[in-house]
N, C-alpha and C positions, 0 to 999 in steps of 0.2 A: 518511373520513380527513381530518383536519383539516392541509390547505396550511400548511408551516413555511414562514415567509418568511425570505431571506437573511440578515436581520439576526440570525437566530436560531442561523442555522447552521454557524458552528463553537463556539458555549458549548454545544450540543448535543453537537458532535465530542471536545469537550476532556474532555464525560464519561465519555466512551468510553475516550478512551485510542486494526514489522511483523516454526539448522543452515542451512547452506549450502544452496543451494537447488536444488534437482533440476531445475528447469525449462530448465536450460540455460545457459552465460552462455560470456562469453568469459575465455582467461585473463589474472592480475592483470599479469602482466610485460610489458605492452604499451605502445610509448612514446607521453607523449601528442601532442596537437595543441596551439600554440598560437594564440588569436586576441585580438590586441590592440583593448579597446573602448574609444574615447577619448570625445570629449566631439564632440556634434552642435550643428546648427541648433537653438537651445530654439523655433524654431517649428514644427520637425519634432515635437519632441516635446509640444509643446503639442497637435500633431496627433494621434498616438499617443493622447494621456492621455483624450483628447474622444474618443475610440469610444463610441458609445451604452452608456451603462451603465446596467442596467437598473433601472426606479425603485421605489427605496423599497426598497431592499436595506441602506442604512442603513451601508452601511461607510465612504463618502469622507469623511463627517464625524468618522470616527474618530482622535481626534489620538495620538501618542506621543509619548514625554518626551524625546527628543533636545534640547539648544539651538541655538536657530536661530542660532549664530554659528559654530558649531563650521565648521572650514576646516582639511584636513590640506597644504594648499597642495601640489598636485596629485602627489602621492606616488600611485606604484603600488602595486596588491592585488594579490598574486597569488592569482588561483584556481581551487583544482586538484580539478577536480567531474569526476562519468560523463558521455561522450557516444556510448555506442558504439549505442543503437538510439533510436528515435520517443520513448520513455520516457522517457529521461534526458535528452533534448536538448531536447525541450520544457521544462524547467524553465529553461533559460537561453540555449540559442541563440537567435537571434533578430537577423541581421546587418543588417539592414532590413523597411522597413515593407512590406505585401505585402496587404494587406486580408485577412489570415485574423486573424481576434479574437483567439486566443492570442497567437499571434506579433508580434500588436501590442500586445499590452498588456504582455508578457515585455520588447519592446525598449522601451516606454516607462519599464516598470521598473527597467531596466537604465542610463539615461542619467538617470532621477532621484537615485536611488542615489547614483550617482558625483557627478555636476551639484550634488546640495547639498550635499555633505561634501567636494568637490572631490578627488578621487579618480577616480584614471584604473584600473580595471580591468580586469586581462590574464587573460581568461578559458583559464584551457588545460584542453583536456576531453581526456581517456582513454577509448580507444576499448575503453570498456568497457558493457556492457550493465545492463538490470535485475536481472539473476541473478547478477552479478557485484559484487565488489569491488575497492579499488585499496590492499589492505595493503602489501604489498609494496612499491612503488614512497614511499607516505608513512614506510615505517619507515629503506628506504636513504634517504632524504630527512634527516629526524632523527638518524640514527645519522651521517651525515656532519659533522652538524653546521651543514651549512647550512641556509639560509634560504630554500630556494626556494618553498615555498608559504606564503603568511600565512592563507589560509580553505579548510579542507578542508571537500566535498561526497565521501559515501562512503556506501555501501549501509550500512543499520542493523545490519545484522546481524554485519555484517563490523564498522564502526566498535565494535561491542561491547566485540572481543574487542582493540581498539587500548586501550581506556579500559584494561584491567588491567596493561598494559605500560608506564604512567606516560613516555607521551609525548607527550599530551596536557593543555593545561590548564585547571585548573577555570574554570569559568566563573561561579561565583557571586555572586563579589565582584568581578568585574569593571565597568568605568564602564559606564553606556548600555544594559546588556542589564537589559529589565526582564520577568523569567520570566511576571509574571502577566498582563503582555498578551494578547488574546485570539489573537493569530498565532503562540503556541507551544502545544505539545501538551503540555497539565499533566500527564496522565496519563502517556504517556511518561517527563517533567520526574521525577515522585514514583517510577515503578515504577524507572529507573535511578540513581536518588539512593541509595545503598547504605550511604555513608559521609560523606554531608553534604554531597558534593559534587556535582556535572553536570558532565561531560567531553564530554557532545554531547549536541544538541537538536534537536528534531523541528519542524517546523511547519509552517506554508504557505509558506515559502521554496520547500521542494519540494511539486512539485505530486503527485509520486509518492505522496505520504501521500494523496492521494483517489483519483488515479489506479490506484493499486496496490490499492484496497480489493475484496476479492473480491464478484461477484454470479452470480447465476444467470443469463443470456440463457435468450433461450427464441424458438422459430419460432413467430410468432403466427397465421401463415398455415396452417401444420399442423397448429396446433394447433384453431385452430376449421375448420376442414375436420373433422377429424374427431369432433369432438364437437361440430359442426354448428352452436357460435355457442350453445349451450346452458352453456357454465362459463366464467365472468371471472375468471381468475387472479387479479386486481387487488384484486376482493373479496374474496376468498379470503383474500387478506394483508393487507386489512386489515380481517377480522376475526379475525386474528389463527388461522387455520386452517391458514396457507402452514405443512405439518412434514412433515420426512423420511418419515412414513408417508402424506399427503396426496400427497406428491408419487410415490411408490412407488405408488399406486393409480393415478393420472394416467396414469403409463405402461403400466401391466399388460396393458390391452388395447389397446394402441397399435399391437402391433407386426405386419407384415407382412412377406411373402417377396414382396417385390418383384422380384425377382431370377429367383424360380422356378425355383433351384438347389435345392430342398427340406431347407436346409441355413438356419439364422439367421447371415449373415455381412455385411461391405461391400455397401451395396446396397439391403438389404435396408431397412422402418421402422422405426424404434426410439422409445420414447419419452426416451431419456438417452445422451450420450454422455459416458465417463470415458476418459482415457487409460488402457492397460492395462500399466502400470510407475509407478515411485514421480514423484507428478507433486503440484503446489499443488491439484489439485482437492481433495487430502487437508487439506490447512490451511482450506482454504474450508469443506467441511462440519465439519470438527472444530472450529474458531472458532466457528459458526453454532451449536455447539452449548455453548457455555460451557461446556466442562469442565476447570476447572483441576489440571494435572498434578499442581502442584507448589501447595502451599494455604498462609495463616499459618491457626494455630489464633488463641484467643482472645486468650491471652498473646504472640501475634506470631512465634512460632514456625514455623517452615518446615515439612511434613511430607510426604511422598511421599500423592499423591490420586492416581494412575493405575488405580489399579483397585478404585474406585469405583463403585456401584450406577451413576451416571448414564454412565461408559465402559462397564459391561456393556450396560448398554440400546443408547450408542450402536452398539457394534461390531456386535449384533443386526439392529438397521435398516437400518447400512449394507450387511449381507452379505445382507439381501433385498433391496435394490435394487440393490448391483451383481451379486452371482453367481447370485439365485434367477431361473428361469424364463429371459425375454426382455425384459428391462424395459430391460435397458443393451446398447448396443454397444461394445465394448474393441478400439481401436487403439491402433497407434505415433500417433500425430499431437497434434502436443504444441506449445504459443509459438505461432508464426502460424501455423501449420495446424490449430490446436484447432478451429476453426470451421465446417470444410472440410463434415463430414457436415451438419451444420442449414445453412450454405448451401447445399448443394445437398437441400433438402426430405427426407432420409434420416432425421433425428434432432430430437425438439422440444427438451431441453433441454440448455446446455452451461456448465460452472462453467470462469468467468476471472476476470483482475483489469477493472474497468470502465474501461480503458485499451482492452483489448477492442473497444470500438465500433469503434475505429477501424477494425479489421478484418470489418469488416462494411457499409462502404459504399455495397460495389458488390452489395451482396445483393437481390435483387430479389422473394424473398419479404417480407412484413414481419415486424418481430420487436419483442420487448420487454427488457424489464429487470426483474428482479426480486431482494429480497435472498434470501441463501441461507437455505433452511427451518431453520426450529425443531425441537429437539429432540423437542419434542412440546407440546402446549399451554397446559401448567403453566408452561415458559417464558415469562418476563414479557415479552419484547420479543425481535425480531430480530439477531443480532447479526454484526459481521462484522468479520473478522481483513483487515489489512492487511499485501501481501505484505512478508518478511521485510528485503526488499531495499532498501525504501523509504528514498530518504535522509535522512541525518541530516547535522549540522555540526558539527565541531570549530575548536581552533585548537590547531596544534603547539607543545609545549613551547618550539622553534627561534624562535617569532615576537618581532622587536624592536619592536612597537609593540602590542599588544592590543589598546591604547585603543582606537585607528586601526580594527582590526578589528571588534572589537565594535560599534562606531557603527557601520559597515557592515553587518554583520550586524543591526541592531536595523531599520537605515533603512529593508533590502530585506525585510524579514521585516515589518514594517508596512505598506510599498506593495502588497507580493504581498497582505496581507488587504484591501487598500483596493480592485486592479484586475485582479490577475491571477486570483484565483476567482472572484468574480464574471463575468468572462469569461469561466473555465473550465468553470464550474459552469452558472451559469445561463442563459451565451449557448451553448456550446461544446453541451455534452451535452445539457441539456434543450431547449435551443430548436432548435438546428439538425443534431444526431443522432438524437433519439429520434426516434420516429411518432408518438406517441400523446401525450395528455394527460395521462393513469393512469401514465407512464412518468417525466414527472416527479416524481409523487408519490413514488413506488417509490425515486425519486434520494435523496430527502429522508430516507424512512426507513432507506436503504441506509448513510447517513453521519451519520444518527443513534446506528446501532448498531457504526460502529468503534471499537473499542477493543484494547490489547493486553495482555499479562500476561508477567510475569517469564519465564515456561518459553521463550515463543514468540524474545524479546526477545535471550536471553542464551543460546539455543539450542546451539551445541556446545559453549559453556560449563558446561555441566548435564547432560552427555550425551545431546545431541541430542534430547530431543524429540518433536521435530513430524517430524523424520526416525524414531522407531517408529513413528506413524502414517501416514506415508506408505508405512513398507515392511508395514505391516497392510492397508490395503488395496489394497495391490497383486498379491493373491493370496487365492483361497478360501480354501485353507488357512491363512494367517495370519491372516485374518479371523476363524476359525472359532477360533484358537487366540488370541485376542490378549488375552483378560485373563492367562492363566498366559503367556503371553512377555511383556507387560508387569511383571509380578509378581517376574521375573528382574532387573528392572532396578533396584530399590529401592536396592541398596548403593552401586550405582556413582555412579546419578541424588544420592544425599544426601551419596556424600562428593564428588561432584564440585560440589555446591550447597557445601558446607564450604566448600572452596575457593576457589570463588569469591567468596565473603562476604570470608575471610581476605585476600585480593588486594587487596577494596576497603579492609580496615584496614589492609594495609600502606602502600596509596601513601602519598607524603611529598606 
């Protein structure tokens, strides 16, 4: 497999291209916190900025078109982002230096920012989670008519369904923000662009957009235990063989009554763990397998694809790997307990977002990283859906300066691609999480293959989606029934698409 080097890797991402999400979240009516971040020591952050940055990653040199005079002469930003778990707060907490690489390159972020546009920002985060959004709180905001937040940070999925409600402004023509820099997400940019405009943008601002990207973990330990150091997963992917049905063999003879309750339950080997109710491991392999819902024909036209030769196949493979035989073990344990069975040696493989590691560091088996399987082999490349939550940015219709905001926005969304993935990426996850060397590579291909698609994007916009595949495999029987339940939904799915298109020609 041929090593992408940093430099490469987000014009990789951007080729690529995250319903309400099951996983869990907190709710939206939560007040926030706020933390006032002013301006430091510039030798502190000269200290900050000097973190070993790995060489030949090829970003520091990368310039943006901001002018170096530009001075909002120390005007406050308000902004009003998620901080309710590990996920969301990583992207911008960061109260001081503390020698953990993220957290120093976020606060160094965060005082460049500000320090060259002179801007004091008052960070207030909403103790709101990854699975969560903060509609609610942004639309009493708006509809008051005040001005309490000038840059909104809000889960994608949710910010969606804000863009139809024309309280958001376009951002196209605005000063300083230049779309085709390599630190926004094109593909996001083109797939919500409806009616000529962007109302919110994706990028390495949040770190959720890699963070949030689904993979496969896997018990490395168990796994060559028992097939004795005789199969390299690693090769396997990258000869292009890692698929839903390779990995359904893997497990087949995996499984053991460890237990010796003569019963396959808790306990017991498995080689796959699924939650066993509507959970993201459903977005994970159904992204992995490109099958778009909702299609343009040739002339550009929208047309209902759900039940589609490539959904028959899919729903096939998956109801041999989760309900045939012994291959999977089905729990409640779901967010930070997904983990629970493969750390304690019970199960080799488990689908999360690659935030994930984190939860896995006190694991004393070892484990890997891998993207989530292929369709089957005809598939060209790997692919992977980024959780739906992932944030995005606006700025409220209410805002009296955009200029102001926009420069901000353009500043932090160039520094974050200059130090904070690289931090992320190449210090964070591949140097100082993973085990192995092959685990790096696996990084590479893993965010090669994100990308998103209209259905996933605009989710109960279109009626929901990735919520019928989630409640398809969350049961045999719907698994078994899931092209004719699918097939049910064509009227609602195309005039609720109608709709939405219409919404985008109405805004003013």
């Amino acid at each position: 497999m041929k090593q992408k080097a940093l430099s490469l890797f987000l014009a990789l991402l951007m080729l690529a291209g995250t319903a309400s999400c099951s996983g869990g979240g907190t709710n939206e009516e939560t007040e926030p916190q706020s933390t006032a971040v002013g301006a430091a020591d510039p030798s502190v952050q000269d200290a900050a900025a000097a973190e070993d940055e790995p060489e030949g990653n090829g970003r520091s040199d990368v310039k943006d078109s901001l002018p170096d005079d530009l001075d909002f002469g120390g005007a406050t930003l308000h902004f009003y982002t998620r901080g309710g778990d590990r996920d969301t707060l990583m992207e911008f907490q960061a109260e001081e230096l503390n020698g953990e690489v993220v957290n120093d390159a976020v606060y160094a972020r965060n005082l460049e920012g500000q320090e060259r546009l002179n801007i004091a920002m008052d960070l207030i985060l909403a103790p709101v989670n990854i699975h969560g959004g903060t509609n609610d709180q942004i639309r009493k905001s708006v509809s008051s008519g005040s001005n309490d937040y000038d840059l909104l940070g809000n889960g994608m999925y949710s910010m969606m369904s804000l863009t139809m409600e024309n309280i958001l402004l376009p951002m196209n023509e605005l000063p300083y923000l230049d779309f085709s820099a390599p630190w926004y997400n094109h593909a996001f940019l083109e797939t919500t662009n409806l009616n000529g405009h962007n109302y919110t943008v994706m990028g390495e601002l949040g770190q959720t957009m890699i963070s949030g990207s689904f993979v496969m973990f896997f018990n490395k330990t168990l796994f060559d235990t028992f097939y004795n150091g005789e199969i390299n997963l690693y090769q396997i992917v990258n000869e292009g063989e890692w698929t839903i049905d390779k990995m359904t063999s893997l497990c087949e003879p995996v499984y053991q009554d460890a237990n010796g309750n003569g019963e396959a339950d808790e306990g017991d080997i498995f080689g796959h763990y699924f939650t066993n109710t509507d959970t993201l491991g459903a977005d994970a392999f159904y992204g992995a397998s490109r099958i778009e819902y909702l299609k343009k024909d040739e002339s550009g036209t929208w047309f209902f694809n759900a039940t589609c030769d490539r959904m028959v196949t899919f729903t096939e493979k998956m109801h041999k790997l989760l309900f045939e035989g012994t291959n999977t073990l089905r729990l409640p344990y779901n967010n930070d307990d997904i983990m629970n069975t493969m750390k304690a040696d019970q199960t080799i493989f488990v689908t999360w977002m690659l935030s994930g590691i984190d939860l896995l560091r006190d694991m004393e088996s070892d484990f890997g990283i891998l993207p989530m399987p292929k369709l089957d082999t005809a598939q060209e490349k790997y692919a992977e859906y980024v959780h739906d939550a992932s944030t995005s940015f606006s700025i409220p219709v209410t805002e009296q300066d955009p200029a102001m905001v926009a420069a901000f926005l353009e500043a932090m969304s160039a520094e974050s691609f200059r130090t904070v993935t690289p931090a992320y990426f190449e210090t964070a996850l591949k140097a100082k999480y993973s085990r192995d060397s092959e685990t790096s590579q696996m990084l590479d291909i893993i965010v090669d293959g994100i990308y998103l698609d209209l259905s996933y994007i605009f989710g109960g916009s279109v009626n929901a989606p990735i919520g019928k595949i989630r409640g398809i495999l969350a049961s045999d029987r719907n698994c078994e029934n899931a092209v004719s339940s699918l097939a049910k939904q064509e009227k609602a799915t195309m005039k609720s698409l109608e709709k939405l298109l219409q919404k985008y020609e109405d805004i003013k």
